[in-house]
SEFIZA-3560 file (N, C-alpha, C; in Angstrom, 3 decimals):
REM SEFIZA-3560
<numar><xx>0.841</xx><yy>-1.174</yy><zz>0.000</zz><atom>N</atom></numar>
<numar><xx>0.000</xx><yy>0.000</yy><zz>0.000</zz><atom>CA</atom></numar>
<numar><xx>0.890</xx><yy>1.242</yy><zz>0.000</zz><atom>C</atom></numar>
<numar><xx>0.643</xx><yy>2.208</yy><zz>-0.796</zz><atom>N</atom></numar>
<numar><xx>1.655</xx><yy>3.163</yy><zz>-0.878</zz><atom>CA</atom></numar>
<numar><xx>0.960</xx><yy>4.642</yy><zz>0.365</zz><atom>C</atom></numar>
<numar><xx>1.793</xx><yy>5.569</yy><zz>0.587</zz><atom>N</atom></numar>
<numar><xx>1.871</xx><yy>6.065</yy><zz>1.624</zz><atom>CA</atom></numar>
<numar><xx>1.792</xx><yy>7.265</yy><zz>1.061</zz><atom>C</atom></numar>
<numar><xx>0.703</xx><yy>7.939</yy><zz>1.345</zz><atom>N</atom></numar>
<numar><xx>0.325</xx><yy>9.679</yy><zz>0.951</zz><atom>CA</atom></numar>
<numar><xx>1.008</xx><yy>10.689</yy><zz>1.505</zz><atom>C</atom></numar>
<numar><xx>1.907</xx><yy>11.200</yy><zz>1.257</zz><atom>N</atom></numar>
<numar><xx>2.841</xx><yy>12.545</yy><zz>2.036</zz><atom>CA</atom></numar>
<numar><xx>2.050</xx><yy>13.541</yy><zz>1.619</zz><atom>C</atom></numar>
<numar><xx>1.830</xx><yy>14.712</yy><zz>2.092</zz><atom>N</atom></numar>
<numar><xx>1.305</xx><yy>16.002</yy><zz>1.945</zz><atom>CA</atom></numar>
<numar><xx>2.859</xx><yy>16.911</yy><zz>2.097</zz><atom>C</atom></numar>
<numar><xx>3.042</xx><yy>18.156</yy><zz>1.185</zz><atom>N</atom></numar>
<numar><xx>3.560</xx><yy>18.839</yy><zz>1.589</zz><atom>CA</atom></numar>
<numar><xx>3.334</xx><yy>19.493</yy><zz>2.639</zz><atom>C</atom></numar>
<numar><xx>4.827</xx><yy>20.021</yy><zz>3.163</zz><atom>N</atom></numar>
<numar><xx>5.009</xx><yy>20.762</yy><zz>3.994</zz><atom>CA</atom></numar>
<numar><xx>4.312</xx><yy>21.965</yy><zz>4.424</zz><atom>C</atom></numar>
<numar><xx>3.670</xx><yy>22.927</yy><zz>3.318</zz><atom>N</atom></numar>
<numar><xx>3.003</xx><yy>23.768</yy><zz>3.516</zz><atom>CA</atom></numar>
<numar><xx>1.651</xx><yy>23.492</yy><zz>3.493</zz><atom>C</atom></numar>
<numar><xx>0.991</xx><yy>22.463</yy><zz>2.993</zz><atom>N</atom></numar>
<numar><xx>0.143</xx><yy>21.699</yy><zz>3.250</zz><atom>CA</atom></numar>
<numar><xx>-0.393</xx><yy>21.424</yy><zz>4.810</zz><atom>C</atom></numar>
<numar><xx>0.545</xx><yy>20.858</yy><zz>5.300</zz><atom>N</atom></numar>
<numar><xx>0.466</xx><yy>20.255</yy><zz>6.575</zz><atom>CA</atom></numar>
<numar><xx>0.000</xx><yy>21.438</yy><zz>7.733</zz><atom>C</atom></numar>
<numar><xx>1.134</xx><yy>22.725</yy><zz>7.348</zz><atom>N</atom></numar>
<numar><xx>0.612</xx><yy>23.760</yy><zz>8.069</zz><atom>CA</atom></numar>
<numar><xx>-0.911</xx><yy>24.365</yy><zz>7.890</zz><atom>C</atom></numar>
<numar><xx>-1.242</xx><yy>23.842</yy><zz>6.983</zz><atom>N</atom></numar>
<numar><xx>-2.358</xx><yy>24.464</yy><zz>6.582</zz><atom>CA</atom></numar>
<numar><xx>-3.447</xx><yy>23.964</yy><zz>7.368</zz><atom>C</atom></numar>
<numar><xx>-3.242</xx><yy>22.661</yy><zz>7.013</zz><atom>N</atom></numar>
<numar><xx>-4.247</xx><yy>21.332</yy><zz>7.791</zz><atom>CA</atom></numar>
<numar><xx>-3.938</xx><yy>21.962</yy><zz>9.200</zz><atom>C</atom></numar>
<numar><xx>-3.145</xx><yy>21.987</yy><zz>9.473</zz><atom>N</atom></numar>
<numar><xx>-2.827</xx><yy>21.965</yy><zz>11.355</zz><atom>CA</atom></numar>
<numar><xx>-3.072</xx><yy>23.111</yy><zz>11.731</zz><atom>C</atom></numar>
<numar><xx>-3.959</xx><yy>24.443</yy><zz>11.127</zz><atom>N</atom></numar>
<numar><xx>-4.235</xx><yy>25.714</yy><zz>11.217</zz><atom>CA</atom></numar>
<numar><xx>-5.778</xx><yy>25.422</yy><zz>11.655</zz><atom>C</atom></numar>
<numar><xx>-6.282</xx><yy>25.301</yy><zz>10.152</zz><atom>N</atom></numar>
<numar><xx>-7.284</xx><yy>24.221</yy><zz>9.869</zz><atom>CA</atom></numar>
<numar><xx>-8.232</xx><yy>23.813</yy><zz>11.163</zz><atom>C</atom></numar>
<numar><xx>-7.391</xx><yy>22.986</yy><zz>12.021</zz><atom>N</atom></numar>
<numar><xx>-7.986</xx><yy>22.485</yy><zz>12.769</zz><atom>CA</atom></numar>
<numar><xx>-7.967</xx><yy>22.738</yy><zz>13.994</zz><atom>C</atom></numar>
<numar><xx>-7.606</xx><yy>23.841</yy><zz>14.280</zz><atom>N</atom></numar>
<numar><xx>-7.333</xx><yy>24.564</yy><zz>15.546</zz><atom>CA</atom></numar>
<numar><xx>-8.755</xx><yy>25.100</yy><zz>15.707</zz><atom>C</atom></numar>
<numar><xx>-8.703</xx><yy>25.138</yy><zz>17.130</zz><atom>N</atom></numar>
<numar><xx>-9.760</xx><yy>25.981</yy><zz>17.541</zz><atom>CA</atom></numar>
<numar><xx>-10.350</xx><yy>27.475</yy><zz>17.311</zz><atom>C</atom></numar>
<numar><xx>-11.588</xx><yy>27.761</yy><zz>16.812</zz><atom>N</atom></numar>
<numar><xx>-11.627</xx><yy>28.754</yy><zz>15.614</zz><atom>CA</atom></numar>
<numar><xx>-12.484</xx><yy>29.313</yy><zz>17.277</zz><atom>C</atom></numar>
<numar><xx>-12.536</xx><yy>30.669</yy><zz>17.206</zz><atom>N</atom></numar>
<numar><xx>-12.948</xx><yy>31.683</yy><zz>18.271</zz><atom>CA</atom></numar>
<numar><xx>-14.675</xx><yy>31.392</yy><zz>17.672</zz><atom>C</atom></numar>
<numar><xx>-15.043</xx><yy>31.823</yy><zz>18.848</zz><atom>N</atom></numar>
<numar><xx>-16.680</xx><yy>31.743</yy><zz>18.602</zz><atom>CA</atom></numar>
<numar><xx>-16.804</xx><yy>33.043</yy><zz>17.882</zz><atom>C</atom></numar>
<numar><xx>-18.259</xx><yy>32.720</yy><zz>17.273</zz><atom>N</atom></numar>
<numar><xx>-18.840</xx><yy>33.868</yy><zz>16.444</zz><atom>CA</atom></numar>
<numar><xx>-19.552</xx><yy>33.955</yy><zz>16.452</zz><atom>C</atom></numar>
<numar><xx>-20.144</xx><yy>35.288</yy><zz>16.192</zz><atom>N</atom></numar>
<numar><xx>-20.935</xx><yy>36.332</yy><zz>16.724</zz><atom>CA</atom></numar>
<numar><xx>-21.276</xx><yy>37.448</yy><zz>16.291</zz><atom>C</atom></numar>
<numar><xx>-22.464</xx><yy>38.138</yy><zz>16.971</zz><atom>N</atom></numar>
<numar><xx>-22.380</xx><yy>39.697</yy><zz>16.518</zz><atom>CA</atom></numar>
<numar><xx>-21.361</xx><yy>40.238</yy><zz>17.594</zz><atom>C</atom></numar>
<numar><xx>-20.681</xx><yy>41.482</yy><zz>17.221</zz><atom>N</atom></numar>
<numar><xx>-19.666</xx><yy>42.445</yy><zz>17.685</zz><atom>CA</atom></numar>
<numar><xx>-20.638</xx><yy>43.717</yy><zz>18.150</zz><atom>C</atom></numar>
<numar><xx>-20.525</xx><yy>43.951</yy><zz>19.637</zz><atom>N</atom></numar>
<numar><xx>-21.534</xx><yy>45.312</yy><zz>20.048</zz><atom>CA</atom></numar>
<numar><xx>-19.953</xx><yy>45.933</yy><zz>19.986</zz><atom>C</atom></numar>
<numar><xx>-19.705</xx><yy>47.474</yy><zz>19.332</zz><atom>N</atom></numar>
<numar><xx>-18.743</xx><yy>48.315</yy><zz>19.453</zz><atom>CA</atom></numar>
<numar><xx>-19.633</xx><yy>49.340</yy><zz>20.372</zz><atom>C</atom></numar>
<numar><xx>-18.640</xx><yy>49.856</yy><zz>21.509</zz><atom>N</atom></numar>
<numar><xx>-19.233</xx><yy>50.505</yy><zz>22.543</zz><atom>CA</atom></numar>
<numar><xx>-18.675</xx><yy>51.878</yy><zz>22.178</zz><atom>C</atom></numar>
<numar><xx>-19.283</xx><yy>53.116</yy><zz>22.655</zz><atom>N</atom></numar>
<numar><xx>-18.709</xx><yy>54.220</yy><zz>22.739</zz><atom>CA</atom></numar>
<numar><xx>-17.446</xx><yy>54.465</yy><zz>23.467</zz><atom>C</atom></numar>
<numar><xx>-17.426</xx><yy>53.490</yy><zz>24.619</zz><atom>N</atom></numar>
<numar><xx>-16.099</xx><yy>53.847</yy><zz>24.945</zz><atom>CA</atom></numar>
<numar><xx>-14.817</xx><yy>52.959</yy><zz>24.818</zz><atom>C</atom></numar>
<numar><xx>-14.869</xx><yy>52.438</yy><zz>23.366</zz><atom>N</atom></numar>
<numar><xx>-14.026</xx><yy>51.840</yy><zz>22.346</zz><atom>CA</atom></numar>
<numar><xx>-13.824</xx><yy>49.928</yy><zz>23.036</zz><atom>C</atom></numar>
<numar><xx>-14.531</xx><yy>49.775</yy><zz>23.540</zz><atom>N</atom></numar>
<numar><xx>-14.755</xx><yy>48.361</yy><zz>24.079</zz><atom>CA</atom></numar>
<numar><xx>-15.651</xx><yy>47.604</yy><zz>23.034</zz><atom>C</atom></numar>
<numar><xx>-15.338</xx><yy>46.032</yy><zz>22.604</zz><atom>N</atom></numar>
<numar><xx>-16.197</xx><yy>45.542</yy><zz>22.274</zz><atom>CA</atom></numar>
<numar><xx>-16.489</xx><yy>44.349</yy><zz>22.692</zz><atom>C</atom></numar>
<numar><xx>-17.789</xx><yy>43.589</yy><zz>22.500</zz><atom>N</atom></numar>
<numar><xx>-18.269</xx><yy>42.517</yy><zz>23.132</zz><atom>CA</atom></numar>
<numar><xx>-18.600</xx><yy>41.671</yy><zz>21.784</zz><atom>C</atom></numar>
<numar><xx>-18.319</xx><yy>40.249</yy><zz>21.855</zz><atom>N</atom></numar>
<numar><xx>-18.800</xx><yy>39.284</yy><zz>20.900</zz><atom>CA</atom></numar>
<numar><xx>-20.006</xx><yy>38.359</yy><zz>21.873</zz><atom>C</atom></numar>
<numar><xx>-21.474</xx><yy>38.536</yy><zz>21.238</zz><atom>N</atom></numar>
<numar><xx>-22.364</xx><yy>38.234</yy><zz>21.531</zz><atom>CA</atom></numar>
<numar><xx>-23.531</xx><yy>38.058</yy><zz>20.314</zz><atom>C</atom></numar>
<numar><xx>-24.751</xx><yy>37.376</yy><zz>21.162</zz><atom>N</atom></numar>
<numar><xx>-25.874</xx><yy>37.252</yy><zz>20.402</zz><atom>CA</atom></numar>
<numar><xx>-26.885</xx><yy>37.769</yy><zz>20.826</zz><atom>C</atom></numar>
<numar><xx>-26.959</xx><yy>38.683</yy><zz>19.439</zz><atom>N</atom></numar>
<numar><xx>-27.996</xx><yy>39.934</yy><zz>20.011</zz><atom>CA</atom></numar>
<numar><xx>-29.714</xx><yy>39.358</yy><zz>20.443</zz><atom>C</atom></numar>
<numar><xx>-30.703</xx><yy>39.332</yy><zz>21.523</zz><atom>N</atom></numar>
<numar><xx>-31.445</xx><yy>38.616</yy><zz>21.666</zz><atom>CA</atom></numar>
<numar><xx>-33.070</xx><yy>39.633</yy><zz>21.119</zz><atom>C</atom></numar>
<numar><xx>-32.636</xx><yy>41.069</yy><zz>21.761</zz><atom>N</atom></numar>
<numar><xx>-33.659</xx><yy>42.117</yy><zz>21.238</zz><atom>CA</atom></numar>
<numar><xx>-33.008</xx><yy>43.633</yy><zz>21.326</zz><atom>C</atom></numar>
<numar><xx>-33.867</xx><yy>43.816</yy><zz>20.283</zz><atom>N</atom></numar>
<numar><xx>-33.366</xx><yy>45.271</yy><zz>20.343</zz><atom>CA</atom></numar>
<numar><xx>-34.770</xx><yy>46.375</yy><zz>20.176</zz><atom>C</atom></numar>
<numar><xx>-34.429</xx><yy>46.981</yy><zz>21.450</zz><atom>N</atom></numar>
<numar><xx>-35.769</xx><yy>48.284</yy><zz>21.296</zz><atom>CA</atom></numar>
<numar><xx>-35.162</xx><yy>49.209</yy><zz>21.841</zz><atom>C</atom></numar>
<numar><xx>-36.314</xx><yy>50.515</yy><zz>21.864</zz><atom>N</atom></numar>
<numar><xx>-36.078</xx><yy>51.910</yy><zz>22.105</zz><atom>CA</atom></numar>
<numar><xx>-34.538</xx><yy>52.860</yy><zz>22.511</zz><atom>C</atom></numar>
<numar><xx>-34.266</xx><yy>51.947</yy><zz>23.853</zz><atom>N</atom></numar>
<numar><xx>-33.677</xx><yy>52.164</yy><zz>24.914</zz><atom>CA</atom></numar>
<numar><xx>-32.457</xx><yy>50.742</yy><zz>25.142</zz><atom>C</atom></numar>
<numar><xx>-32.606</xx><yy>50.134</yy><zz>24.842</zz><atom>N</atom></numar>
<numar><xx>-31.766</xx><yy>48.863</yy><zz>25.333</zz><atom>CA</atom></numar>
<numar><xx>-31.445</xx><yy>47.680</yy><zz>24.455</zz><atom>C</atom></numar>
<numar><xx>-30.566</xx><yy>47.276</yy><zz>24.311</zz><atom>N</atom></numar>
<numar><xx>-29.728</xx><yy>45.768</yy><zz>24.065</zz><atom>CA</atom></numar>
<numar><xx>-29.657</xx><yy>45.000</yy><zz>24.419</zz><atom>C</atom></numar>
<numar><xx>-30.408</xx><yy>43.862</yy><zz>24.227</zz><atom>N</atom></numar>
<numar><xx>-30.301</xx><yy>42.583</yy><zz>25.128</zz><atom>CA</atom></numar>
<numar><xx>-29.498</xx><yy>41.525</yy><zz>24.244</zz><atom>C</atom></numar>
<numar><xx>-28.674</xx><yy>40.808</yy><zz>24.933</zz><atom>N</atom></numar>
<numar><xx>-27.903</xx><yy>39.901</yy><zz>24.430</zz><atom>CA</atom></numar>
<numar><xx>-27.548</xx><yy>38.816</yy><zz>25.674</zz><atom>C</atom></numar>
<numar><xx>-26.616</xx><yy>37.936</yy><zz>25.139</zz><atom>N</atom></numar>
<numar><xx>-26.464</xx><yy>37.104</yy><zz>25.807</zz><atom>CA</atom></numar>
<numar><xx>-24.632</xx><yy>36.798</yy><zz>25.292</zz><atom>C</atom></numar>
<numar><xx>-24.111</xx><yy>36.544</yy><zz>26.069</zz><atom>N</atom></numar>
<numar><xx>-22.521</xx><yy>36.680</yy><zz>25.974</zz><atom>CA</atom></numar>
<numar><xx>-21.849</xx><yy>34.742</yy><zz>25.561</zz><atom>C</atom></numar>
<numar><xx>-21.365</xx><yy>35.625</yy><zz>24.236</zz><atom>N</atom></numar>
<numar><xx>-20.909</xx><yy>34.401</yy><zz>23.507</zz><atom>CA</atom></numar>
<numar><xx>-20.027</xx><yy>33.500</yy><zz>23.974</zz><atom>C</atom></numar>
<numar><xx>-18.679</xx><yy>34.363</yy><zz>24.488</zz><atom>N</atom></numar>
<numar><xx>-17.460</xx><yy>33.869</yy><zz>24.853</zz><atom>CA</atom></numar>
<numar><xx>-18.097</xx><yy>32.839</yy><zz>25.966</zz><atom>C</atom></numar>
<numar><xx>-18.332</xx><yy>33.394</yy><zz>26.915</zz><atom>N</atom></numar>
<numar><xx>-18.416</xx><yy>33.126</yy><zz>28.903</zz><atom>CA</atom></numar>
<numar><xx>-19.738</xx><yy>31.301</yy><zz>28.092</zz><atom>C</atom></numar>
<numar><xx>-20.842</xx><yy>31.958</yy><zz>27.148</zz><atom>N</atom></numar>
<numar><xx>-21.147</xx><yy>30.718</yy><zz>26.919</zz><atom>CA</atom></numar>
<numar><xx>-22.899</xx><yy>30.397</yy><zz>28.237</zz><atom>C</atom></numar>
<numar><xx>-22.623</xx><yy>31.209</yy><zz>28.796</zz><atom>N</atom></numar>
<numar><xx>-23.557</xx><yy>31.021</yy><zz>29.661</zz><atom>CA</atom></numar>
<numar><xx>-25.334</xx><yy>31.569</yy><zz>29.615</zz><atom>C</atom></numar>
<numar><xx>-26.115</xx><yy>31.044</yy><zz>29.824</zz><atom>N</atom></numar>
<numar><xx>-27.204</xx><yy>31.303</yy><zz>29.204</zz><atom>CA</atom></numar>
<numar><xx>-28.147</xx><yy>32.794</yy><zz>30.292</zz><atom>C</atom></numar>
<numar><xx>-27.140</xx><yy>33.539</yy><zz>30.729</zz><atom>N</atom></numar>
<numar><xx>-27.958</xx><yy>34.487</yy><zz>31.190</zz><atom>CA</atom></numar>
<numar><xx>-27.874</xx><yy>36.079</yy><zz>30.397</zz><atom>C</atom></numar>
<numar><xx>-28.955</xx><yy>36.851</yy><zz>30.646</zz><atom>N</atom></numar>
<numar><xx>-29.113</xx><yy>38.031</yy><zz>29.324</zz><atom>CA</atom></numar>
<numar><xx>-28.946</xx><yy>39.193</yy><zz>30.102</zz><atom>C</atom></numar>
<numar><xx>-27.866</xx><yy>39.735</yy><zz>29.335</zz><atom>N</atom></numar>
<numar><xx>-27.599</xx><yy>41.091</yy><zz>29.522</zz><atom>CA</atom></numar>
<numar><xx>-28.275</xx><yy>41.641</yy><zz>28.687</zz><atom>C</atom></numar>
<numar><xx>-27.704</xx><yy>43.377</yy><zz>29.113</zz><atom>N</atom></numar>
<numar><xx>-28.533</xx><yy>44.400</yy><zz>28.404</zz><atom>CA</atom></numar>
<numar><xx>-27.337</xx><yy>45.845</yy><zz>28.096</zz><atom>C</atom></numar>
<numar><xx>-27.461</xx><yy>46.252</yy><zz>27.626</zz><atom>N</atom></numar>
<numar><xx>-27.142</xx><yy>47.669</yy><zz>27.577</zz><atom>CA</atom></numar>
<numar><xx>-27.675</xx><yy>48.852</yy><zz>26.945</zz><atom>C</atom></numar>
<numar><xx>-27.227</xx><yy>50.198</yy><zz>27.390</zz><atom>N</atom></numar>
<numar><xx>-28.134</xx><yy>50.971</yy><zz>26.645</zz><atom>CA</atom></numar>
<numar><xx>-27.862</xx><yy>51.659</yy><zz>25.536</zz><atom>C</atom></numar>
<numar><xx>-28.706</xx><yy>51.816</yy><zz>24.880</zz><atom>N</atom></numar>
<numar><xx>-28.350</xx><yy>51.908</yy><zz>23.237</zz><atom>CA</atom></numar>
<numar><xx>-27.477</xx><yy>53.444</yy><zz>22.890</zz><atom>C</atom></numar>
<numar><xx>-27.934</xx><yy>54.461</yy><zz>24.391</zz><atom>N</atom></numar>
<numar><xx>-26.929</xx><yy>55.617</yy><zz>23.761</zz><atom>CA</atom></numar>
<numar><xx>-25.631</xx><yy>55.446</yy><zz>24.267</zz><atom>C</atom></numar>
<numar><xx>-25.119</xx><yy>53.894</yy><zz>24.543</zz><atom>N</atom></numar>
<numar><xx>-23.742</xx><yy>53.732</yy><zz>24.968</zz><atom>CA</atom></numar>
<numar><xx>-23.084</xx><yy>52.720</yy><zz>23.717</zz><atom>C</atom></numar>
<numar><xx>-23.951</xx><yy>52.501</yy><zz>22.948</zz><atom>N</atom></numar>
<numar><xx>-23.355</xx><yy>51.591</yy><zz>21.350</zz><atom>CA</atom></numar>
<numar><xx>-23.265</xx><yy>52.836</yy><zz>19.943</zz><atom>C</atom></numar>
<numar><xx>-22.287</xx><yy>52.667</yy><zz>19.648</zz><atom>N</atom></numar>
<numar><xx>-21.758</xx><yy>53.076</yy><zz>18.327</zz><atom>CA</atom></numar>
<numar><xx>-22.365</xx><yy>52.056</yy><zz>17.407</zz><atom>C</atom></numar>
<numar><xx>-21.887</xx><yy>51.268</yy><zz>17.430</zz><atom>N</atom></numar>
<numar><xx>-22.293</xx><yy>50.284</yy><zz>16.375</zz><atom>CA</atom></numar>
<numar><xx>-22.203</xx><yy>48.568</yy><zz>16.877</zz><atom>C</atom></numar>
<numar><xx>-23.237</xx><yy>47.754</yy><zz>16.186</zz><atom>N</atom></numar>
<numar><xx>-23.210</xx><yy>46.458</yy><zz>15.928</zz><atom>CA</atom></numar>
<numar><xx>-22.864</xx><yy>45.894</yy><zz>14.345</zz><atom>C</atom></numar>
<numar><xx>-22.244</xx><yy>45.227</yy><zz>14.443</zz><atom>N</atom></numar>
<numar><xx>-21.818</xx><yy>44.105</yy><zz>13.046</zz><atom>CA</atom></numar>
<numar><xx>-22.271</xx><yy>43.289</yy><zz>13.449</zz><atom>C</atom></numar>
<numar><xx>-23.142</xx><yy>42.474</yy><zz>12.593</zz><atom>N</atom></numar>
<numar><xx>-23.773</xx><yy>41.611</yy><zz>13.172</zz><atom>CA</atom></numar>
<numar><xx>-23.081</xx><yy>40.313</yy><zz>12.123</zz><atom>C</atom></numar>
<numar><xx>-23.013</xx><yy>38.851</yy><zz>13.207</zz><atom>N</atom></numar>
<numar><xx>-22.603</xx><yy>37.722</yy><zz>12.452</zz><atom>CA</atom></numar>
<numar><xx>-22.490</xx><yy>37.229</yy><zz>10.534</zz><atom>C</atom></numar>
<numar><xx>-23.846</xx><yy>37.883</yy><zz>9.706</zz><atom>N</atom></numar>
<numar><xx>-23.565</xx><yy>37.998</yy><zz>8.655</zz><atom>CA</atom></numar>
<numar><xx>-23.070</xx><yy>38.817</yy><zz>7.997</zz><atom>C</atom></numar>
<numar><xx>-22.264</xx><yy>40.165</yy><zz>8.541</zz><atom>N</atom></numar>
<numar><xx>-21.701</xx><yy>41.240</yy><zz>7.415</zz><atom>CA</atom></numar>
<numar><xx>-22.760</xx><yy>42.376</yy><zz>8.067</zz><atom>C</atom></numar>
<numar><xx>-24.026</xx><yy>42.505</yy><zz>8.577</zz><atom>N</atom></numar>
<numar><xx>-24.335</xx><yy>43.469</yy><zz>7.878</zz><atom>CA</atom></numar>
<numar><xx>-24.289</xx><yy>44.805</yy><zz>9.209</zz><atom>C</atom></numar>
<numar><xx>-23.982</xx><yy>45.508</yy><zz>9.067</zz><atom>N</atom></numar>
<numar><xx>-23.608</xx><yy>47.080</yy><zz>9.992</zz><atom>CA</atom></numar>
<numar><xx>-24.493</xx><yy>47.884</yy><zz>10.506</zz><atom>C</atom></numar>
<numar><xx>-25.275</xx><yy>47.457</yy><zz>11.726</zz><atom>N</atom></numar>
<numar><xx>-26.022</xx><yy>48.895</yy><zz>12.257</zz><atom>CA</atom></numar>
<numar><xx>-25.562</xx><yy>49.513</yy><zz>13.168</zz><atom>C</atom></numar>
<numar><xx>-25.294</xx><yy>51.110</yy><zz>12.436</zz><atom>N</atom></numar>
<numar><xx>-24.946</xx><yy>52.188</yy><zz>13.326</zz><atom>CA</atom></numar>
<numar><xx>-25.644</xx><yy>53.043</yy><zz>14.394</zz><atom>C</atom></numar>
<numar><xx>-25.279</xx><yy>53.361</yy><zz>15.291</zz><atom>N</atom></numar>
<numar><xx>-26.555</xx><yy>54.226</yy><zz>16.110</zz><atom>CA</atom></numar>
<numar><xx>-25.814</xx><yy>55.864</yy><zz>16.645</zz><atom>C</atom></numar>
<numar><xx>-26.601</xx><yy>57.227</yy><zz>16.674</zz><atom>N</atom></numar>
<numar><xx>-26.238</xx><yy>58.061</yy><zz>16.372</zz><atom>CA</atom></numar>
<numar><xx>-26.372</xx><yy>58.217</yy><zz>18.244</zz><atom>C</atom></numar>
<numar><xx>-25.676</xx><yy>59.188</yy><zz>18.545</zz><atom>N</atom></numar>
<numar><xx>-26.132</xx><yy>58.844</yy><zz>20.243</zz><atom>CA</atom></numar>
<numar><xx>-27.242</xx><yy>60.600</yy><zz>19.971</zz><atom>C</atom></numar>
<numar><xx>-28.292</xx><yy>60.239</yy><zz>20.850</zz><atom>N</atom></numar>
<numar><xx>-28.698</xx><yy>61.488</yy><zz>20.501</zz><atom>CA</atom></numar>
<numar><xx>-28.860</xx><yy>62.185</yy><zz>21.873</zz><atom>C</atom></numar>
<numar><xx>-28.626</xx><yy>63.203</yy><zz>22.066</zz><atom>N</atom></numar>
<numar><xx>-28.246</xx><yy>64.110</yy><zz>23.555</zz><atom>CA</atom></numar>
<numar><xx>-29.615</xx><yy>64.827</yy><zz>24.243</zz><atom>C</atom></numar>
//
């Protein structure tokens, strides 16, 4: 039976590959340049509810919306929020 070698740069590739890939998520960007990777659960008037990706744990935060700049959300797409005074 003959014996399959992969190149070398190959191998790195595979062994990249299979590393542990960071969870994903939507990104809340905060006004005061902090961000959180989470799943956004609702969004109204006044507040953000999510639930925190990393930690993994099933309890829901919140924050308030004139403290977010912006969300990216898991597919690409960008909502900005204007803070209004």
């Amino acid at each position: 039976m003959a014996t399959v070698r992969f190149p070398p740069y190959l191998n790195f590739i595979l062994y990249q590959k299979s590393r542990a890939t960071p969870p994903q998520g939507d990104v809340i960007y905060k006004s005061d340049g902090s961000q959180i990777i989470v799943k956004i659960i609702e969004i109204d008037e006044t507040k953000i509810k999510y639930k925190n990706v990393i930690t993994g744990d099933n309890y829901i935060y919140s924050v308030n919306v004139k403290d977010v700049e912006k969300i990216v959300y898991s597919n690409g797409f960008c909502g900005k929020y204007e803070m209004n005074n």
